[in-house]
N, C-alpha and C positions, 0 to 999 in steps of 0.2 A: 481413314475415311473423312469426305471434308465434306459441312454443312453447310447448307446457305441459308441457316439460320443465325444470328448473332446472340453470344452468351450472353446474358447478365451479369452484376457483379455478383449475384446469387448462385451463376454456376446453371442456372433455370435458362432453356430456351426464349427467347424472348426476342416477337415478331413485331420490327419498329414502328411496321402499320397500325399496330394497335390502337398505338396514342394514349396522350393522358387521360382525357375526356372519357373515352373508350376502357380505358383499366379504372378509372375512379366508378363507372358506372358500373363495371362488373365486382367494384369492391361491396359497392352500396348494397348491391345484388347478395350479394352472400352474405354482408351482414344480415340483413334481411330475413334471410330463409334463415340464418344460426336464431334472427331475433323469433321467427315465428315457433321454430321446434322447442324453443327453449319455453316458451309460452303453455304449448303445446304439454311438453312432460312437467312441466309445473305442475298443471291445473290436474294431469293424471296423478302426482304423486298424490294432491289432495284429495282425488276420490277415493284413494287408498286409505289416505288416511279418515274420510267419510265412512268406506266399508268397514273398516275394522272400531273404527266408535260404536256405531250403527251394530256391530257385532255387542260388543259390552253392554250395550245399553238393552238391546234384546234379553242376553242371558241372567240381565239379573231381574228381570221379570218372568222368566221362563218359569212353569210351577210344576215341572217333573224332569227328570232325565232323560227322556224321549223327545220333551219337547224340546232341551237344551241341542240335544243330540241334531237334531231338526233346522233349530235355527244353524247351528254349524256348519251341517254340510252346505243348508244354501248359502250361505257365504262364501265356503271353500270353494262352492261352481261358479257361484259371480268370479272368485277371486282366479280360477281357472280360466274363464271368459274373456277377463283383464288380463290377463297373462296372453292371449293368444293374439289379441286386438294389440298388446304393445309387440310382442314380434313383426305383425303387420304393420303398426306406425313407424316400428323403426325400419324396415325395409326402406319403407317410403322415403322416408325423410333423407337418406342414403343415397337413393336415388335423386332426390334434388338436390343435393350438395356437390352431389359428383359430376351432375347435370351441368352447373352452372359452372364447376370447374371446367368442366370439359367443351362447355361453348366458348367459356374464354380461351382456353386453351388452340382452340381451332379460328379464331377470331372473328365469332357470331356466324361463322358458315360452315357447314359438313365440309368434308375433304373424303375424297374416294380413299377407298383401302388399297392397297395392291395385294 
């Protein structure tokens, strides 16, 4: 089967119309997006570690068993809430990473399927 695309030294298809200008800008592009998710789960690992102080610090003013009992479970439903909200962020962030692969990849314009 013969391509009329040109391989890189990488073995990667690689369309010469892209250009330098045009690949440096879809580098900067994905740094970018790596920079924002990274941001992103930083600042969530810190609410975690927010919830669970915010946890300690509740139970030892707690003045019965029921009440300790009490504060836990709302944690565990925040800390369930968090859990569901990050399946969702990471979706996302999945889809812009694969996004911007994939416009470079197509070189900033859709191509029909066949």
């Amino acid at each position: 089967m013969v391509s009329n695309s040109t391989a890189s030294p990488t073995g990667f298809p690689f369309d010469p119309g892209i250009g330098r200008t045009n690949l440096l800008a879809w580098q900067r592009e994905l740094l970018e997006t790596y920079d924002r998710t990274s941001r992103a789960w930083l600042a969530r690992a810190q609410s975690e570690v927010d919830l669970w102080s915010g946890l300690a610090a509740k139970l030892r003013t707690a003045r019965s068993v029921p009440e300790a009992m009490q504060t836990y479970q709302e944690c565990i439903a925040q800390r369930i809430r968090m859990a569901a909200e990050d399946g969702r962020q990471l979706s996302e962030d999945c889809q812009k990473i694969m996004q911007t692969i994939t416009t470079s990849l197509t070189n900033g314009s859709p191509r029909g399927s066949t």
